[in-house]
N, C-alpha and C positions, 0 to 999 in steps of 0.2 A: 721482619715479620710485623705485620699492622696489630696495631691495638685498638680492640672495641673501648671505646669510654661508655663508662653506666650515665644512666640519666642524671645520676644525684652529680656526675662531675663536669658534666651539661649546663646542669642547675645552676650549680657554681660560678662555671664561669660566666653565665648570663646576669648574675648580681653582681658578681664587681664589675663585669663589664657597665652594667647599669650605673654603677655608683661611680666611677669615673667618668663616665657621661653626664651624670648630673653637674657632676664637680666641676669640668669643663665648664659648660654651657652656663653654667654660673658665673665662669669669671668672663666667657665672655660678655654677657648680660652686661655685666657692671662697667667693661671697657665701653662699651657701646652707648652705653647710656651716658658718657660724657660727650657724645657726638651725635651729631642734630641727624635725624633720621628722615629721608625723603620720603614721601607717600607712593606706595605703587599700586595702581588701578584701575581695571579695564573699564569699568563701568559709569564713573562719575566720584566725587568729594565719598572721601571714608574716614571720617574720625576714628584715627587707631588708638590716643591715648586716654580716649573711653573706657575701652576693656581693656585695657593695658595688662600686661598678667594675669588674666582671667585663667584659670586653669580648666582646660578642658580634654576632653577622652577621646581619641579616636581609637573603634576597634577598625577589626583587620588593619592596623597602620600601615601593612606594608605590602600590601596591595596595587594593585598602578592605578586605581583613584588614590589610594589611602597615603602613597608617598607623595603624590602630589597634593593632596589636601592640608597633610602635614606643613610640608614647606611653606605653602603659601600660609595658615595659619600660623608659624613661628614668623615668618615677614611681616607680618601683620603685630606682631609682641606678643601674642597666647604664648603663652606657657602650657607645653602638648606632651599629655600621656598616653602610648601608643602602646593596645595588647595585641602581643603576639602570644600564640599556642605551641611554636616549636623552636627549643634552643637551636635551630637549622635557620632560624630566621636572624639569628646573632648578626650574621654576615650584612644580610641588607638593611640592618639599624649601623652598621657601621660604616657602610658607604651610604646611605642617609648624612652619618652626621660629618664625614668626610664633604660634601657637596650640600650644603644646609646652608639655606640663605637666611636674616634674618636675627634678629635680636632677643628672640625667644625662647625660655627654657623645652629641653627637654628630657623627655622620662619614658623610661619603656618598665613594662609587667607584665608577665604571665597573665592572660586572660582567657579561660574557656569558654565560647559563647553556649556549649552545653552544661554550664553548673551557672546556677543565678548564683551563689555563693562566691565563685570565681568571680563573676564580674562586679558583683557588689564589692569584693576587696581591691580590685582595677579601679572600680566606679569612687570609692569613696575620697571626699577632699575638692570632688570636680564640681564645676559648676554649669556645666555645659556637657553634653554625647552626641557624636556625629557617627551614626552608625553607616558605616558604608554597603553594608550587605555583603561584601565580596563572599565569594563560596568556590571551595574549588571540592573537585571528587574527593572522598575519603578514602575510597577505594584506590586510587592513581587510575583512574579511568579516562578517559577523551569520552564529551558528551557529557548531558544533563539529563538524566533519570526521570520518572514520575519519583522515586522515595528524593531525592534530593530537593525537587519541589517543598518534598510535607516536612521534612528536615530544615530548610531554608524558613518555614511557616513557623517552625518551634520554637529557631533560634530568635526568631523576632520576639514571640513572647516573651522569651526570658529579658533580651538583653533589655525592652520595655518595662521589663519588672521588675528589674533592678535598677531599672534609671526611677518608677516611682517608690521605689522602697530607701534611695539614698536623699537626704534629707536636703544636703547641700546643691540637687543636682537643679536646677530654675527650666532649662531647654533643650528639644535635641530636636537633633535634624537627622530623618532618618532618607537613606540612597532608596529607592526603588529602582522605576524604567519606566518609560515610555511604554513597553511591553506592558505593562500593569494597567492603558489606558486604549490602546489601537486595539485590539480587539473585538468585533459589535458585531452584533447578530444585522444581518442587513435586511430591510423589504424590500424585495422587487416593486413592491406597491406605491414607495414613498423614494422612488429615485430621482424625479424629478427637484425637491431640495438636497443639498449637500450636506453631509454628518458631520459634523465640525468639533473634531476630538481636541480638546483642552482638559483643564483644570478638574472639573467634573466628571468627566469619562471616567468609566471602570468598563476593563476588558471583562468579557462574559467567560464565567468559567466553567460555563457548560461547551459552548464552541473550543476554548484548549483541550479540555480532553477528548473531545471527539475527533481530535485536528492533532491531538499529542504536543500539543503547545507547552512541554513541562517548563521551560525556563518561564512563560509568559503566565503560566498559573502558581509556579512557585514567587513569582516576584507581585503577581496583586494580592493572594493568600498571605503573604507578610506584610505586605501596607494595610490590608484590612483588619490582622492582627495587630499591629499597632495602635492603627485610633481608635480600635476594640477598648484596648488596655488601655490607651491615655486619656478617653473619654471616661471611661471607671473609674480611672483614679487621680482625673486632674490634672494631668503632664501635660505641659507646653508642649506643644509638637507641629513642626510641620516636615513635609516630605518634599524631596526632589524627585522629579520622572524625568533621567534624561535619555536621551537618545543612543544610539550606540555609541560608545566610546572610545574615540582615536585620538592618535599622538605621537610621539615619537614611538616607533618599533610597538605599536599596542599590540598587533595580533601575537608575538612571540611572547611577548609579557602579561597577553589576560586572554591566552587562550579558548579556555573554556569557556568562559560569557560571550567571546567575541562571536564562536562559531554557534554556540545554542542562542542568542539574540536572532542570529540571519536565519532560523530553520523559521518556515512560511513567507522568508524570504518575497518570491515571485509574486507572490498575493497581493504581500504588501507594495513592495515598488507600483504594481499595478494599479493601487487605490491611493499612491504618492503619500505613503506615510513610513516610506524609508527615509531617515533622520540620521545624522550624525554632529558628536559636540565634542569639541577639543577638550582633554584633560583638563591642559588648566584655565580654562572657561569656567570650567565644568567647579574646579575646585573655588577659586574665585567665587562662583555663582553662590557654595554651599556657607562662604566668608560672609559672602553680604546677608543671605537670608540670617545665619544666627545671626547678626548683628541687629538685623529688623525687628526680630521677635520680641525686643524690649519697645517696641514702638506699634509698628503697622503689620509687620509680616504675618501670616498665619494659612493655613491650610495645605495645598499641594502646588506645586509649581513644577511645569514644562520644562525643559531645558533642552535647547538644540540649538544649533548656528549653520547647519547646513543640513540642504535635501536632496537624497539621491531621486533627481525625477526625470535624467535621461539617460540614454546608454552610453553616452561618455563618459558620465560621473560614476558608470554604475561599474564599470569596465578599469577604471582608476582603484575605486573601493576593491573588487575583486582582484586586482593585482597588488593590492598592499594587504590584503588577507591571505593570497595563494591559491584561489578557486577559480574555476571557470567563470566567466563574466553570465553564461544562462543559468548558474546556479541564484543570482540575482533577479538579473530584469526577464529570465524566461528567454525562450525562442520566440524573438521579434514577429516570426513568420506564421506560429500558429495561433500566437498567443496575441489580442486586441488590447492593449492595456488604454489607449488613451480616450474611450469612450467610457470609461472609472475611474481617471483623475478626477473627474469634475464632481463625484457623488464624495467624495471625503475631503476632508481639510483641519491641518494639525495646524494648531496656533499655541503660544508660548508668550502672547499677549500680559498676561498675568507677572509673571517673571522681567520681563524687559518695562512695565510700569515700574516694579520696583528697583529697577538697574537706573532709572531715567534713560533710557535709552529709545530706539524708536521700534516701536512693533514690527514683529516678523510672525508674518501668518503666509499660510498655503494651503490651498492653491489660490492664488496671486487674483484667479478670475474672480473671486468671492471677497477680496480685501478692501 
């Protein structure tokens, strides 16, 4: 006969298990550090023994940005505290540290992004927060809500308010989307130039809700909440907008985001502002911004490395999600989409200046 364990022996086991993970990751630390360590990086020269043990917070750690961003930030030498909310998440901190690259400590903690108190006891000692946003139903639901929207909005504030109420904390880099920026009301009037969504853009949040855009109004309503709060209270901040997010096996492992990103789907492909950015791009991207922020970085940054802008790509994308390929680019035969590529163009210009890398903008006519 099975036995129910109480939460207190849940509890439990997630402290020692924590405390032998420390202990670990310590000695490996100190082997490591007798032996010369290569630089790994997509982007160009990264002084890692800069921040060297910098200790920093990612919530949701264990998320499919959050495990990824982990890793490449322990590769890099941070020293990474990672809150998780359910002793169920035990499991994927320990195949984490089973498959951990990297010479950097780590540490996990209970962190509720609903109690500013909870995160403030996560948050304290750190000197960096890399909020990733991840969100999944509460309910065990498939799909994204209007209340999950205003729920994703709240948790922003807190976890903002507790990064400006911990004294130690210097920067965060908080996840948004792309979603939080394609969005625009359009003039039939003014088609003759192209809208050219970057850095600046905010999705109009009067058009998601009349459109049901909940994923794309909960993810701008929490980046607005943020430099709400970090302009009030002086927090270094900058945000990432990426694209949707694939990788290996994404759609089984970030289900819910994957499939509430593609709803208006067809609209978009149509005005060629369907985007996609490898994970670990993606987490890499989020390595070099904090590292910027003691220098040049600041405000919001783009993030994507590929454009679904034909029915090949789009037919690829929908066979590695599981959908029909006209849940994407539409029926070719009624729907005219390429007389509306030319009026929009997403650029990430901003982001690959500070990669040194060379600029990727689209549509390719306007570059």
């Amino acid at each position: 006969m099975g036995v129910v364990r109480s939460w207190e022996s849940r509890q439990a086991e997630l402290e020692s298990f924590c405390r032998r993970l420390v202990a670990d990751t310590t000695t490996i630390h100190r082997r490591k550090d007798l032996e010369p360590q290569p630089k790994n990086n997509l982007f160009g020269d990264y002084d890692e023994e800069e921040e060297r043990n910098t200790l920093v917070c990612v919530t949701s750690g264990v998320s499919y940005l959050g495990l990824a961003l982990v890793n490449k930030l322990l590769q890099k030498g941070y020293s990474v505290r990672i809150t998780i909310e359910n002793p169920e998440d035990i499991e994927k901190v320990r195949e984490m540290k089973e498959s951990r690259e990297g010479n950097g400590k780590l540490e996990v903690v209970m962190g509720k992004l609903s109690d500013v108190d909870s995160l403030l006891n996560a948050f304290e000692g750190c000197h960096g927060v890399f909020h990733t946003s991840a969100f999944t139903d509460p309910a065990g639901l498939s799909g994204y809500t209007k209340s999950m929207a205003e729920i994703e909005a709240r948790v922003s504030e807190n976890v903002m308010e507790a990064c400006a109420r911990t004294t130690t904390i210097k920067r965060c880099v908080f996840t948004s989307s792309l979603l939080a920026c394609v969005w625009q009301q359009q003039n039939p009037e003014s088609q003759d130039a192209p809208i050219t969504i970057n850095h600046t853009s905010w999705t109009n949040e009067s058009l998601c809700k009349e459109k049901k855009l909940w994923y794309a109004l909960g993810k701008v309503r929490a980046e607005k909440a943020a430099w709400r709060i970090a302009n009030e209270r002086g927090l270094k901040l900058t945000t990432i907008c990426p694209a949707l997010i694939t990788g290996p096996d994404f759609c089984r492992s970030n289900p819910t985001s994957t499939i509430a990103y593609l709803k208006g789907a067809q609209e978009m492909y149509c005005h060629g502002l369907i985007a996609t950015v490898d994970v670990t791009k993606l987490a890499e991207a989020h390595a070099i911004v904090f590292k910027a922020m003691n220098s040049t970085a600041s405000g919001r940054y783009i993030c994507f490395d590929k454009l679904i802008d034909n029915q090949t790509e789009a037919e690829i994308l929908a066979k590695e999600i599981g959908m029909p390929k006209h849940k994407i680019c539409g029926d070719s035969s009624s729907i005219n989409c390429s007389s509306l590529h030319r009026f929009m163009k997403i650029s990430n210009d901003k982001l690959n200046r500070l990669m040194s890398g060379p600029i990727r903008c689209y549509n390719q006519h306007y570059c």
